[in-house]
PyMOL Python script that loads the backbone (N, CA, C, O; Angstrom):
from pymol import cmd

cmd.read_pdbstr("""\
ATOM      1  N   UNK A   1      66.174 107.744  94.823  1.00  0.00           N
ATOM      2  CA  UNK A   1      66.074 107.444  96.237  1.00  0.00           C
ATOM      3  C   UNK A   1      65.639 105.993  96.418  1.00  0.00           C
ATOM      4  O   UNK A   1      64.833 105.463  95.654  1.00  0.00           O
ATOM      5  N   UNK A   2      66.161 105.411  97.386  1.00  0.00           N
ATOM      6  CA  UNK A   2      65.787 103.706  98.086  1.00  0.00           C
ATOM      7  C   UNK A   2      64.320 104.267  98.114  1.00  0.00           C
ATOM      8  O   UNK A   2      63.787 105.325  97.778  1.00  0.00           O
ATOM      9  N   UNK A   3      63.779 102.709  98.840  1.00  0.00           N
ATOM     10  CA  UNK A   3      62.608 102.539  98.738  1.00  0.00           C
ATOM     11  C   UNK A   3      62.104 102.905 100.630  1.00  0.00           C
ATOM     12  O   UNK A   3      60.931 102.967 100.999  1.00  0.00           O
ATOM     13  N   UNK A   4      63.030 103.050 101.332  1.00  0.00           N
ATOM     14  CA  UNK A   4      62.888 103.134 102.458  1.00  0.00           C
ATOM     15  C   UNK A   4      63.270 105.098 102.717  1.00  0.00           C
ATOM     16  O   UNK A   4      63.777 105.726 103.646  1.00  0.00           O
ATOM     17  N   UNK A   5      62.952 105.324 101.953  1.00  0.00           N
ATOM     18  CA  UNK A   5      63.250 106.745 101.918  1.00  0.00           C
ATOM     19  C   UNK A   5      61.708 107.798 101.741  1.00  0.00           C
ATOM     20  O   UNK A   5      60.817 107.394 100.993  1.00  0.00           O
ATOM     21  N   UNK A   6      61.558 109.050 102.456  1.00  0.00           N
ATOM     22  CA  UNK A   6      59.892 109.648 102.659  1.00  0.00           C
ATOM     23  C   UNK A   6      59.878 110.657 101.301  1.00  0.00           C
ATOM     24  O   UNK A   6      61.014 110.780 100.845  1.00  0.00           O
ATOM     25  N   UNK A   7      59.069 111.244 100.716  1.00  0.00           N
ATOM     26  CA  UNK A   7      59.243 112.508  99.877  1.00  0.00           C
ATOM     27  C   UNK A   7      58.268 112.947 100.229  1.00  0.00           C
ATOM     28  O   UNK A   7      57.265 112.233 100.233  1.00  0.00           O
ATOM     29  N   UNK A   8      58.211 114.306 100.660  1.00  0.00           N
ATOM     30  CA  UNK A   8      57.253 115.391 100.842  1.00  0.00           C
ATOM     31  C   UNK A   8      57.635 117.102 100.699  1.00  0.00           C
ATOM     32  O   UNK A   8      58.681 117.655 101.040  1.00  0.00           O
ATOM     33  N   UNK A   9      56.689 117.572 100.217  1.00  0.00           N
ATOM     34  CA  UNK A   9      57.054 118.847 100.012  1.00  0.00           C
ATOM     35  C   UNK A   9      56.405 119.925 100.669  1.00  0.00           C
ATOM     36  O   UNK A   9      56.391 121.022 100.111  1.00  0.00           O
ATOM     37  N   UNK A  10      55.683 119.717 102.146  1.00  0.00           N
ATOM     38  CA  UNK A  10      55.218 120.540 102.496  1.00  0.00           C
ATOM     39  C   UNK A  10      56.848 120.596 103.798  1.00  0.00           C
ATOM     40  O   UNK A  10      57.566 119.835 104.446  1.00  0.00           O
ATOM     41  N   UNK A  11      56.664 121.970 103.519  1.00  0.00           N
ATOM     42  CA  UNK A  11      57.674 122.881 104.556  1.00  0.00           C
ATOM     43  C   UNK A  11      57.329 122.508 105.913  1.00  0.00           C
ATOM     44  O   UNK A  11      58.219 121.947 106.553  1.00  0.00           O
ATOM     45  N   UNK A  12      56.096 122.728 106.537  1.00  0.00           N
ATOM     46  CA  UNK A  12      56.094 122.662 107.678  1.00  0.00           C
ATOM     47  C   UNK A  12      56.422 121.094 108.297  1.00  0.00           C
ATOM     48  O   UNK A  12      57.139 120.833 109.264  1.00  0.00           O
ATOM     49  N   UNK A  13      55.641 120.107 107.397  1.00  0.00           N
ATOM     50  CA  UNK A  13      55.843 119.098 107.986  1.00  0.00           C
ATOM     51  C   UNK A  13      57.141 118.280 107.837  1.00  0.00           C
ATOM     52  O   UNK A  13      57.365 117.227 108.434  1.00  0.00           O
ATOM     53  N   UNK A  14      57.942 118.871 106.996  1.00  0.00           N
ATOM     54  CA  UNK A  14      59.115 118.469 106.830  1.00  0.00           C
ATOM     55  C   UNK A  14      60.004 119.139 107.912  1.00  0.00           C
ATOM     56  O   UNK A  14      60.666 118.430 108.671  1.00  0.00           O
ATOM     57  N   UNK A  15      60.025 120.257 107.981  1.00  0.00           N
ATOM     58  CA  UNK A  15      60.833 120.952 109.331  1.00  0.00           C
ATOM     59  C   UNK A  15      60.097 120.460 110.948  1.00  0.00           C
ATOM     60  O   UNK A  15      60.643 120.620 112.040  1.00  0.00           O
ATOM     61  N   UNK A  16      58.840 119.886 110.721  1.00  0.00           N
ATOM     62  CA  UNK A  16      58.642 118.771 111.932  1.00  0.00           C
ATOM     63  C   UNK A  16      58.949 116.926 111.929  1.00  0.00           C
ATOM     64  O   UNK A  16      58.740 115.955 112.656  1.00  0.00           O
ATOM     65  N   UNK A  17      59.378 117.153 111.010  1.00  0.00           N
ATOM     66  CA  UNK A  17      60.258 115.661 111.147  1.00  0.00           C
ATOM     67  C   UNK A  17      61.261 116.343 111.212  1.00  0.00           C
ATOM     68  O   UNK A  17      61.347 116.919 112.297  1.00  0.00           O
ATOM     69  N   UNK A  18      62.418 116.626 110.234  1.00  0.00           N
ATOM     70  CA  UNK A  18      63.591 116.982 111.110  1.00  0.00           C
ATOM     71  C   UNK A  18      63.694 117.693 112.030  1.00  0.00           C
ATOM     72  O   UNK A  18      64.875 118.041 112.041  1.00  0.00           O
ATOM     73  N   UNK A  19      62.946 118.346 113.203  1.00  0.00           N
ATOM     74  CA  UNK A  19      63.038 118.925 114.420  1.00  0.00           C
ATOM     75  C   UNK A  19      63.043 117.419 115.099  1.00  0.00           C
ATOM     76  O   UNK A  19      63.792 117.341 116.073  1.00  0.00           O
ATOM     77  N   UNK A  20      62.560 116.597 114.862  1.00  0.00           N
ATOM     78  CA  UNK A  20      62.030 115.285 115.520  1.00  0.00           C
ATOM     79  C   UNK A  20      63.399 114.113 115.577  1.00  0.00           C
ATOM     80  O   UNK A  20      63.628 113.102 116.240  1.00  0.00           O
ATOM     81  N   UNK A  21      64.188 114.941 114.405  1.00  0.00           N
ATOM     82  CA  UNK A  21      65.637 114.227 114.249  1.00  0.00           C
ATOM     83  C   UNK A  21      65.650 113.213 113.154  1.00  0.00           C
ATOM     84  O   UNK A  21      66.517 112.339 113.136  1.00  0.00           O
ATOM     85  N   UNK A  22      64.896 113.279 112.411  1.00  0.00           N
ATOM     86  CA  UNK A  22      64.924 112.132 110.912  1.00  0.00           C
ATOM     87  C   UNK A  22      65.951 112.810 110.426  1.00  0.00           C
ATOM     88  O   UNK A  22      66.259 113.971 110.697  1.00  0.00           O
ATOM     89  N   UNK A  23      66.596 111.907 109.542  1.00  0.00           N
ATOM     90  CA  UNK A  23      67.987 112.342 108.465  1.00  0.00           C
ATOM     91  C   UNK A  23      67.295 112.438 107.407  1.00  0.00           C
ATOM     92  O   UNK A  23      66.743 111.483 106.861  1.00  0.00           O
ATOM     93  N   UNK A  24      67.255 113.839 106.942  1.00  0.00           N
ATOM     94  CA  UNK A  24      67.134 114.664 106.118  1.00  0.00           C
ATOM     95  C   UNK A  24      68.529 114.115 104.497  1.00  0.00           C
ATOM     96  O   UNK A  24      69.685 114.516 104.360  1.00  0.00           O
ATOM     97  N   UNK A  25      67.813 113.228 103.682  1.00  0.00           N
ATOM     98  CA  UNK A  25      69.067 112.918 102.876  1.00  0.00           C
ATOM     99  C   UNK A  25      69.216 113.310 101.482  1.00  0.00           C
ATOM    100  O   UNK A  25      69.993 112.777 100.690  1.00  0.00           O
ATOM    101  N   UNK A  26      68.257 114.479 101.177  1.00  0.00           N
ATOM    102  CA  UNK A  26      68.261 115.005  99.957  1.00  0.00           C
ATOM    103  C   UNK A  26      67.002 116.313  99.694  1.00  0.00           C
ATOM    104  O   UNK A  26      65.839 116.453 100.071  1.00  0.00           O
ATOM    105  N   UNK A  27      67.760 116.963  99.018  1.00  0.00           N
ATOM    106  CA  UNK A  27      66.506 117.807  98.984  1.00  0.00           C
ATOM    107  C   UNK A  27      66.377 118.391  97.046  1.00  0.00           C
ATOM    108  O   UNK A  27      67.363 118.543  96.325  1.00  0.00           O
ATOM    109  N   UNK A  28      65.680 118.497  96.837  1.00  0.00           N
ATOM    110  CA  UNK A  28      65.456 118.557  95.019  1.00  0.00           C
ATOM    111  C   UNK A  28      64.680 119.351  94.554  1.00  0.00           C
ATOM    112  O   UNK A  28      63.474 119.151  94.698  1.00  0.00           O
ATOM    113  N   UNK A  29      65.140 120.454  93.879  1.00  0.00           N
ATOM    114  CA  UNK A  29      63.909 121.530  93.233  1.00  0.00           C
ATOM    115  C   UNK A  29      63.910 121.342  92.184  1.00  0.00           C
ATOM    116  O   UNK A  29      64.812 121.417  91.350  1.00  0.00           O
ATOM    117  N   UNK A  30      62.128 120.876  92.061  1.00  0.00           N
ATOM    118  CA  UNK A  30      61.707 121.098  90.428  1.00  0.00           C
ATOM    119  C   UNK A  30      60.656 121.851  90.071  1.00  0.00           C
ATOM    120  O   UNK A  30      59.469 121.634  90.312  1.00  0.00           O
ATOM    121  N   UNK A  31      61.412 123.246  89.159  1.00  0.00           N
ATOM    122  CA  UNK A  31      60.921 124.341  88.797  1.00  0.00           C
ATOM    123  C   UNK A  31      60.805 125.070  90.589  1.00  0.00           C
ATOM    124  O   UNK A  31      61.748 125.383  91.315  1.00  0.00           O
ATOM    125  N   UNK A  32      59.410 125.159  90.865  1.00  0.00           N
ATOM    126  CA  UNK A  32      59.087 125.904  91.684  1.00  0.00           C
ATOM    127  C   UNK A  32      58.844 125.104  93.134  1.00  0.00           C
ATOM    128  O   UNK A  32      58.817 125.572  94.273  1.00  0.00           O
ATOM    129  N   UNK A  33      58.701 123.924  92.741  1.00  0.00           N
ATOM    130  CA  UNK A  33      58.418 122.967  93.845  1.00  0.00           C
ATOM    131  C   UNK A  33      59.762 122.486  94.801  1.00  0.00           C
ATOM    132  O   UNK A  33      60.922 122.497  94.390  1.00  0.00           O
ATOM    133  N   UNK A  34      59.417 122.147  95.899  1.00  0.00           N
ATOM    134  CA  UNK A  34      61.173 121.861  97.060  1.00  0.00           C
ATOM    135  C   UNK A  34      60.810 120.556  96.984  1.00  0.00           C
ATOM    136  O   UNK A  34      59.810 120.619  96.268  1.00  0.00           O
ATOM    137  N   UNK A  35      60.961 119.506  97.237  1.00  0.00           N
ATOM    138  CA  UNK A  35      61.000 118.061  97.381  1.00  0.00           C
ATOM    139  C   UNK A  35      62.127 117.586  98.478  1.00  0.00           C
ATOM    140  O   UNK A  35      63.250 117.210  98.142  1.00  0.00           O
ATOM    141  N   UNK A  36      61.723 117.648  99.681  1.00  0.00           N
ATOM    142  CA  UNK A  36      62.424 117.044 100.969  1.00  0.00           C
ATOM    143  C   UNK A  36      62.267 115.454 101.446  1.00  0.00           C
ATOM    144  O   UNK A  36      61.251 115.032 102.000  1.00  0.00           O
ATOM    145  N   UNK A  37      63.459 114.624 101.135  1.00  0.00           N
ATOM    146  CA  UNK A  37      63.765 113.182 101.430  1.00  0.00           C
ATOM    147  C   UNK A  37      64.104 113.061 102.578  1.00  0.00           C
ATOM    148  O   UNK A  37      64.739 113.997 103.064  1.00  0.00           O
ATOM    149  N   UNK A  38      63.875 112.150 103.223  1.00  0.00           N
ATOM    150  CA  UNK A  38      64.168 111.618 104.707  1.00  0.00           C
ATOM    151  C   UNK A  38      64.255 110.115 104.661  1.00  0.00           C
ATOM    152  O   UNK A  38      63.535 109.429 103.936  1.00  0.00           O
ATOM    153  N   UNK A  39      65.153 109.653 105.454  1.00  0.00           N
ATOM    154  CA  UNK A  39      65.512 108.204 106.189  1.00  0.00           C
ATOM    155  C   UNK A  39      64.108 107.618 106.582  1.00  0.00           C
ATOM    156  O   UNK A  39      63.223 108.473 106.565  1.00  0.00           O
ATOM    157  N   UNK A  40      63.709 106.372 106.927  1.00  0.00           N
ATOM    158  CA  UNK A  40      63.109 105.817 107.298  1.00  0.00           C
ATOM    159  C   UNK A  40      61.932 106.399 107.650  1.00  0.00           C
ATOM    160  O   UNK A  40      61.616 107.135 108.584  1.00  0.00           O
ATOM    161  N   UNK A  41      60.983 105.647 106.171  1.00  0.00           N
ATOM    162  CA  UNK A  41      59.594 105.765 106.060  1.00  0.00           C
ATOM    163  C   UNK A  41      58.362 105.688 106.844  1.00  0.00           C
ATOM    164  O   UNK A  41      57.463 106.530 106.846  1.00  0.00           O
ATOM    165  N   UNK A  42      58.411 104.458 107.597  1.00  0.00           N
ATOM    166  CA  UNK A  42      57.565 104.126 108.462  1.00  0.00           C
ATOM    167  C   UNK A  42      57.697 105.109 109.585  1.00  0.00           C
ATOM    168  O   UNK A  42      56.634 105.599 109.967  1.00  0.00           O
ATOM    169  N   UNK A  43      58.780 105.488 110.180  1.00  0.00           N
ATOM    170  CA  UNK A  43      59.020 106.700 110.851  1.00  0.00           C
ATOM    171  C   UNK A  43      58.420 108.377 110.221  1.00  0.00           C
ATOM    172  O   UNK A  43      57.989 109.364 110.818  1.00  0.00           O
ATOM    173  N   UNK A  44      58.593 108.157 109.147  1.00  0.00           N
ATOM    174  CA  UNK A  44      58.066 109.765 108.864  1.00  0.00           C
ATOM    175  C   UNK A  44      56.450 109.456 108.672  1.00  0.00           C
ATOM    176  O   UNK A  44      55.827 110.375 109.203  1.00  0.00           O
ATOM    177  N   UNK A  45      55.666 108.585 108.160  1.00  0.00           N
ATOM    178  CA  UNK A  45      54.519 108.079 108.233  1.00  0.00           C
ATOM    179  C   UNK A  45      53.858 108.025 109.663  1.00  0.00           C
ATOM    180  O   UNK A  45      52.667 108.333 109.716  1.00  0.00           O
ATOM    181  N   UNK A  46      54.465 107.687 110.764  1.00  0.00           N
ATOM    182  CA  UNK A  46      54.037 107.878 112.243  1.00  0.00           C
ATOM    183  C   UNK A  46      53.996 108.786 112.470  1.00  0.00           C
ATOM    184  O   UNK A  46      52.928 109.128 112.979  1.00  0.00           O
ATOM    185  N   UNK A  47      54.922 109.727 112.316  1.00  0.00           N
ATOM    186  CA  UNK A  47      55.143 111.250 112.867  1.00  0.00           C
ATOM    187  C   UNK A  47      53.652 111.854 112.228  1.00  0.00           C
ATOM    188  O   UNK A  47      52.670 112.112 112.924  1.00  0.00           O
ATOM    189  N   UNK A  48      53.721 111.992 110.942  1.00  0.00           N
ATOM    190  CA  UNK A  48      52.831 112.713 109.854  1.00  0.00           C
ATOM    191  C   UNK A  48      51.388 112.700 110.745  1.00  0.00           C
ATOM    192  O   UNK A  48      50.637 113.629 111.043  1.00  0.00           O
ATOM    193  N   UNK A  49      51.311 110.987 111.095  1.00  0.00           N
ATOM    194  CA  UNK A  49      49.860 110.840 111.957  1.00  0.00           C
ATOM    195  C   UNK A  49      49.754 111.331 112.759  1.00  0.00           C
ATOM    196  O   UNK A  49      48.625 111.606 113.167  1.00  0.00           O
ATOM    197  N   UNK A  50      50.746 111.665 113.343  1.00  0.00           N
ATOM    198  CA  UNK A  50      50.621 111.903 114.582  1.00  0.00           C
ATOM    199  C   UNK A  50      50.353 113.986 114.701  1.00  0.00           C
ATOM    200  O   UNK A  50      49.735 114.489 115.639  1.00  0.00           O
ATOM    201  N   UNK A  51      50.769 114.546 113.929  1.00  0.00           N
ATOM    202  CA  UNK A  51      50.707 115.871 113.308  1.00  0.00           C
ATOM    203  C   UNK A  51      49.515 116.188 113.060  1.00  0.00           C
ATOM    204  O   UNK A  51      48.890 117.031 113.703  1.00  0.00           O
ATOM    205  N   UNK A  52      48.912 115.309 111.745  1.00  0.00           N
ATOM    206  CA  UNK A  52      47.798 115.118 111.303  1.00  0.00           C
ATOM    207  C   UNK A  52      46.191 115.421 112.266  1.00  0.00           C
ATOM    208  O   UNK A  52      45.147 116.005 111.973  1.00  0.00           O
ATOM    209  N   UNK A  53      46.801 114.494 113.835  1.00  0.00           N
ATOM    210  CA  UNK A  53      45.816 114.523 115.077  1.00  0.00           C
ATOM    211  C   UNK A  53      46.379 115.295 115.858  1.00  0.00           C
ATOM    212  O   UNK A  53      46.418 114.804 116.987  1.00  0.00           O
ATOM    213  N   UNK A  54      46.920 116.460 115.779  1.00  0.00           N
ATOM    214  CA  UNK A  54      47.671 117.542 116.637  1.00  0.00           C
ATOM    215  C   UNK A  54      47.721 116.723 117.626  1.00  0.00           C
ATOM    216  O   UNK A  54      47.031 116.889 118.631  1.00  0.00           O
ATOM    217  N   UNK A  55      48.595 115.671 117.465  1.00  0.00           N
ATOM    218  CA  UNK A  55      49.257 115.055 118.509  1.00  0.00           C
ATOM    219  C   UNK A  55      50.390 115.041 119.051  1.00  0.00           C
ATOM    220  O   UNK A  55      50.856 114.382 119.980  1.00  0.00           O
ATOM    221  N   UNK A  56      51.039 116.298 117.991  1.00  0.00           N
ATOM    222  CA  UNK A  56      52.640 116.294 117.632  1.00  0.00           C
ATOM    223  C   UNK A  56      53.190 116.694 119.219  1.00  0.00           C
ATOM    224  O   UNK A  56      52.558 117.146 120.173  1.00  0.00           O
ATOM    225  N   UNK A  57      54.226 116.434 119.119  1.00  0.00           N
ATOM    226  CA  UNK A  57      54.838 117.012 120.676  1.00  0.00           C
ATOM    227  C   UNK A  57      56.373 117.067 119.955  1.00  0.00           C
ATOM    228  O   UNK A  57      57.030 116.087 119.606  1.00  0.00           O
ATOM    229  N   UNK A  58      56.767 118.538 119.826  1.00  0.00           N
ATOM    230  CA  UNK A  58      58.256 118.678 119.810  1.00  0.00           C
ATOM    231  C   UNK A  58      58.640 120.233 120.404  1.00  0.00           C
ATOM    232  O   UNK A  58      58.030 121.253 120.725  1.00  0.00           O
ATOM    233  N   UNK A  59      59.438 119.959 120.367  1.00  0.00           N
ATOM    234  CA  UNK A  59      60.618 121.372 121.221  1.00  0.00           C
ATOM    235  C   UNK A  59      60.260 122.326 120.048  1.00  0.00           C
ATOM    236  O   UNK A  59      60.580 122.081 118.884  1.00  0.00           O
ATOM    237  N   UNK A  60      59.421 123.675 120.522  1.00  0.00           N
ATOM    238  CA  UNK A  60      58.965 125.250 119.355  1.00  0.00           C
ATOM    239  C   UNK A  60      60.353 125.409 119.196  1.00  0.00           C
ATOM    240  O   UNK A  60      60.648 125.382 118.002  1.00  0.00           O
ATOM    241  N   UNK A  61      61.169 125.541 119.825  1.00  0.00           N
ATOM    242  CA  UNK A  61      62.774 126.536 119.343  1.00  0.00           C
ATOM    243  C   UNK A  61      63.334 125.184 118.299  1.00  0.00           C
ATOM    244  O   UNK A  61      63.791 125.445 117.186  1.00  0.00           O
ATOM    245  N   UNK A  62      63.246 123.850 118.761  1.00  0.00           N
ATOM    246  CA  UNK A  62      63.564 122.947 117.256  1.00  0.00           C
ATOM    247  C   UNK A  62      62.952 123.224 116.343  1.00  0.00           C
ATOM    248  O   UNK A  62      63.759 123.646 115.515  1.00  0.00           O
ATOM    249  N   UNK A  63      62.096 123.252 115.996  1.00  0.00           N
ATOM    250  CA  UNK A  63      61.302 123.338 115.215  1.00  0.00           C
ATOM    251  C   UNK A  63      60.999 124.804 114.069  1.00  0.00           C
ATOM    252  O   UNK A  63      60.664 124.868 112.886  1.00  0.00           O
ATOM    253  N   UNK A  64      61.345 125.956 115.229  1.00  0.00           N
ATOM    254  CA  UNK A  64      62.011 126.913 113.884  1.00  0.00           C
ATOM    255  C   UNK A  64      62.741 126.897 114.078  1.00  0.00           C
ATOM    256  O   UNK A  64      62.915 128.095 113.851  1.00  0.00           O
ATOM    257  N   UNK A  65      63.986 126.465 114.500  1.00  0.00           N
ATOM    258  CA  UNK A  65      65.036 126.332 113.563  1.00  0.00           C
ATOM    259  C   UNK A  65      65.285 125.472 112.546  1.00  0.00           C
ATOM    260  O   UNK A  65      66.148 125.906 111.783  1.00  0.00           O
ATOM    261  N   UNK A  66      64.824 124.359 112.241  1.00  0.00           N
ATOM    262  CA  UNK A  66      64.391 123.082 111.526  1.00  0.00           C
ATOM    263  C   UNK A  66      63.959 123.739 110.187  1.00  0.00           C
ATOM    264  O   UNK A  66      64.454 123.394 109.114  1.00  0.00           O
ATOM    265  N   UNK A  67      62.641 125.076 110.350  1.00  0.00           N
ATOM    266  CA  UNK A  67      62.262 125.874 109.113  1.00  0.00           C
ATOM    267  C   UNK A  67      63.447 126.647 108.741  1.00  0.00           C
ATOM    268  O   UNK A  67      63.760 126.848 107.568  1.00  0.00           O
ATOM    269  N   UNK A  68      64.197 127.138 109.891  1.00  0.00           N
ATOM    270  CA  UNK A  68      64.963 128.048 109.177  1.00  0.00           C
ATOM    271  C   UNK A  68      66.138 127.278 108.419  1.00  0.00           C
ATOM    272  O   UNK A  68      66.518 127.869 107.408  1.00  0.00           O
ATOM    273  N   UNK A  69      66.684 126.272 108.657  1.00  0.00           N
ATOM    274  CA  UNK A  69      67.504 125.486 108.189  1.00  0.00           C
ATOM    275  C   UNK A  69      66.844 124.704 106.863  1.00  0.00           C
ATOM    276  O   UNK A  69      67.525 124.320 105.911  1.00  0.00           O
ATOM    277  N   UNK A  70      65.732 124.576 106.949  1.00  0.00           N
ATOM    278  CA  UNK A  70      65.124 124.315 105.353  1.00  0.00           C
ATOM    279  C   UNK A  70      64.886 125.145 104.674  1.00  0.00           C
ATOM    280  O   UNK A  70      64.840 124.847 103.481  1.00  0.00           O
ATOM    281  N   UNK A  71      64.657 126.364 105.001  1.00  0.00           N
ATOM    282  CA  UNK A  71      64.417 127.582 103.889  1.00  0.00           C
ATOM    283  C   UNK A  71      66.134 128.215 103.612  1.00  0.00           C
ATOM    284  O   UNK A  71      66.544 128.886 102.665  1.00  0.00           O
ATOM    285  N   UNK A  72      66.632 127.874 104.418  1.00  0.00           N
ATOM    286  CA  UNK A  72      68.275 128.321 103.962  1.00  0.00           C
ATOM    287  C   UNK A  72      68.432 127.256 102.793  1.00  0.00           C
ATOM    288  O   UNK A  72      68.427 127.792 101.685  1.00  0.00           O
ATOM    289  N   UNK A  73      68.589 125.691 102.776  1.00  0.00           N
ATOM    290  CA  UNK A  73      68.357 124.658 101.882  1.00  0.00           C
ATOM    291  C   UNK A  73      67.812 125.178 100.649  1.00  0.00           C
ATOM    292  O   UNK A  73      68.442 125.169  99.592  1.00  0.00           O
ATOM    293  N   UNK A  74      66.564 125.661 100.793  1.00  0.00           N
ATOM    294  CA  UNK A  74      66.252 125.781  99.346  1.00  0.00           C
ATOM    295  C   UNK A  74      66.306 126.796  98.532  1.00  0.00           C
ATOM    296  O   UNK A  74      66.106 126.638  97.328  1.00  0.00           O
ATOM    297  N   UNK A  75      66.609 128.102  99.117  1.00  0.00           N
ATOM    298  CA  UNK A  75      67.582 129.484  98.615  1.00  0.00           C
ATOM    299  C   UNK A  75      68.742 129.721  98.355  1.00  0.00           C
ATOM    300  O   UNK A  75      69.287 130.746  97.945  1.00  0.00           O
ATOM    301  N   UNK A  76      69.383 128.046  98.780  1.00  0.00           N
ATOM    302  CA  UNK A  76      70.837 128.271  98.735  1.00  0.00           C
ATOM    303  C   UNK A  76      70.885 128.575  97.055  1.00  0.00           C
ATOM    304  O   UNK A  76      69.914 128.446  96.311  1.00  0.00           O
ATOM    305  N   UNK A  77      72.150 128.977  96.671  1.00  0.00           N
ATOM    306  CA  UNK A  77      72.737 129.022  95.365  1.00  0.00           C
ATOM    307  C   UNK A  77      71.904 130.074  94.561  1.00  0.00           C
ATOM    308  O   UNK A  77      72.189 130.322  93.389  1.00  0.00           O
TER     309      UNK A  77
END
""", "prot")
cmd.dss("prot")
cmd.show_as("cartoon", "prot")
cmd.util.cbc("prot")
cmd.orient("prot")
């Protein structure tokens, strides 16, 4: 991955950036662990803070669907 690219592996906060609309550009399992990449860092770094201070503000119906579309991702195959 570029250097302008996020890695995180927590589920929730990854299905609240992409509810938020970050491009989601890779996703990687090793062993047991999910590893979710996203577009532009400084952007997923704001969001995170902003989560972090339950400051978050996004649409509940984005947002599970965002989980459900990442847990389909990492069961696929």
């Amino acid at each position: 991955m570029n250097m302008d690219t996020y890695k995180i592996k927590d589920l929730y906060i990854a299905a609240y950036l992409y509810a938020e609309g970050l491009e989601l550009c890779d996703v990687e399992k090793t062993g047991k662990v999910c590893w979710f990449y996203f577009v532009d860092k400084n952007r997923c770094e704001q969001l995170i803070s902003l989560y972090w201070k339950n400051q978050a503000i996004s649409k509940i119906k984005s947002y599970t669907d965002a989980i459900r579309t990442l847990k389909d991702l990492i069961y696929a195959n």
